[in-house]
Residue frames as qw, qx, qy, qz and C-alpha x, y, z in Angstrom:
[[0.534, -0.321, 0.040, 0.781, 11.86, -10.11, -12.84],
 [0.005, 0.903, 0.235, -0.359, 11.25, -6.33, -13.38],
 [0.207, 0.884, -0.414, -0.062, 14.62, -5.33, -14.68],
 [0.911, 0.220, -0.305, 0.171, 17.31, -7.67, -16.24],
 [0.792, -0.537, 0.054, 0.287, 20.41, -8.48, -14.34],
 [0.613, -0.130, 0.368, 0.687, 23.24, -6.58, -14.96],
 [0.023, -0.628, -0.454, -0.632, 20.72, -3.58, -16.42],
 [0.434, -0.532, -0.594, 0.420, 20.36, -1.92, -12.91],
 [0.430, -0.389, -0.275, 0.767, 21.79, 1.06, -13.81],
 [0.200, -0.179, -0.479, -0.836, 19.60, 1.94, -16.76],
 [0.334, -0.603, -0.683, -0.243, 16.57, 0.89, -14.81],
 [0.360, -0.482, -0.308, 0.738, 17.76, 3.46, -11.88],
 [0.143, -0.118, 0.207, 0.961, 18.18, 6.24, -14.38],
 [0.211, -0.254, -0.658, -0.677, 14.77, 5.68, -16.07],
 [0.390, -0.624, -0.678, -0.003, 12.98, 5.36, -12.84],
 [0.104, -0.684, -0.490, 0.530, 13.79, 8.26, -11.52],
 [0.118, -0.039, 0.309, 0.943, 13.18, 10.10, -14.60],
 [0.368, -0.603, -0.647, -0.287, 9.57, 8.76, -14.36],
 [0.449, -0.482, -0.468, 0.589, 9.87, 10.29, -10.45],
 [0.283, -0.420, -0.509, 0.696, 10.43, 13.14, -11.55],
 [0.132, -0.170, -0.533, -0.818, 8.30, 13.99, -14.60],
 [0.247, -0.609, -0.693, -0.296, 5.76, 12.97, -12.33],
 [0.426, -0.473, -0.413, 0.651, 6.57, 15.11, -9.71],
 [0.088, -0.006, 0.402, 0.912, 6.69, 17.82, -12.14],
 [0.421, -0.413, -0.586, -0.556, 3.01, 17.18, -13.86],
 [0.522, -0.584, -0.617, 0.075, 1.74, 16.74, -10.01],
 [0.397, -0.442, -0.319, 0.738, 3.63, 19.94, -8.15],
 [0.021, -0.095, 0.264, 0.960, 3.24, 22.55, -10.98],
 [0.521, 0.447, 0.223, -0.692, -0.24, 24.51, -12.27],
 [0.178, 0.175, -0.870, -0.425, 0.66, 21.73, -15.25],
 [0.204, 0.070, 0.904, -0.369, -1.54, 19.63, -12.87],
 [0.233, 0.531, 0.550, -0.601, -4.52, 21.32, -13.55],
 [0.402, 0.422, -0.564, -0.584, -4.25, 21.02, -17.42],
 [0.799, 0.181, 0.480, -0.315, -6.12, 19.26, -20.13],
 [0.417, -0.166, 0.624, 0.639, -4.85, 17.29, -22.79],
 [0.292, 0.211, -0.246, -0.900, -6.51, 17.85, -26.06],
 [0.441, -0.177, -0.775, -0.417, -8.07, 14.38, -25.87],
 [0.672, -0.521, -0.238, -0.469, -9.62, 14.95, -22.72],
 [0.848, -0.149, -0.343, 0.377, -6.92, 13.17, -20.30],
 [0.495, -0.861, 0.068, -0.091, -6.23, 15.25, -16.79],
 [0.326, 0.765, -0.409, 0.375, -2.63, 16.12, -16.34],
 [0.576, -0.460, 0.498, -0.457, -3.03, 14.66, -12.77],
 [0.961, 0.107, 0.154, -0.204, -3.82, 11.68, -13.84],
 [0.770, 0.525, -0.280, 0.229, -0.55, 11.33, -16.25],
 [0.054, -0.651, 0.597, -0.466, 1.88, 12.45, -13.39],
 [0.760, -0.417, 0.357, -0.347, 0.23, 9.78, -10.89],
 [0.952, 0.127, 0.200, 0.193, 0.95, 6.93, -13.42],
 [0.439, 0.644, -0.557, 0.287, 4.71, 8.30, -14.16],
 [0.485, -0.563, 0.520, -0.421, 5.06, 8.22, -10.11],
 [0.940, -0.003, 0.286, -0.184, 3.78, 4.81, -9.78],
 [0.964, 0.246, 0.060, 0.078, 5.89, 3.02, -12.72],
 [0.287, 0.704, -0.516, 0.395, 8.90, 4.91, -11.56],
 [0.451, -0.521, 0.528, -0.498, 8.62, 3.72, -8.14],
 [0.951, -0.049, 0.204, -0.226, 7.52, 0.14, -9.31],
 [0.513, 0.733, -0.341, 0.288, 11.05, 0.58, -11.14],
 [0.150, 0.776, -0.367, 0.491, 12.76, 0.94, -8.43],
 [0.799, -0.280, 0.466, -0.257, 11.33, -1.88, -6.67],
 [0.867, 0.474, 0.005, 0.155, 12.63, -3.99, -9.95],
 [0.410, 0.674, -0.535, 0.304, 16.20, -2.45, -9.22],
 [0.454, -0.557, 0.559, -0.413, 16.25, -2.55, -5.13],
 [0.842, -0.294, 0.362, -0.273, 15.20, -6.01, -5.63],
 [0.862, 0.457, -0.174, 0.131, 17.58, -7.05, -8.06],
 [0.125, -0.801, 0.373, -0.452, 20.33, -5.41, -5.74],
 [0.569, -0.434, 0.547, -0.435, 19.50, -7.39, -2.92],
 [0.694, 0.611, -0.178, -0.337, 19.28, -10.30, -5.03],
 [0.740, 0.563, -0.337, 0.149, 22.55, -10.44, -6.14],
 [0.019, 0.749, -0.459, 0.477, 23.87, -9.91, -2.76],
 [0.892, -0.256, 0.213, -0.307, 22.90, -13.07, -1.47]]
């Protein structure tokens, strides 16, 4: 289980804050920054995307879930 029961609505909020920080780091000339240790700006947006979205599979499926 992804996200505790009865925690849905904090894992909602937090995933799509990951959504759209990456969206952010991946739409904007941000992208195309370097950090100072060498780590691509692209790179940090993909993995927000991703562990927002894997979030959100951790709510949807708690959702569905409980509706049973």
């Amino acid at each position: 289980m992804i996200i505790k029961e009865g925690k849905e609505l904090l894992g909602a909020v937090l995933a799509s804050v990951f959504v759209v920080m990456g969206g952010v780091c991946l739409l904007t000339p941000l992208r195309d920054e370097v950090s100072h240790h060498g780590f691509p700006m692209w790179l940090l947006g993909l993995v927000l995307v991703v562990c927002g979205l894997f979030l959100w599979g951790g709510v949807v499926q708690n959702l569905l879930r409980r509706r049973r």
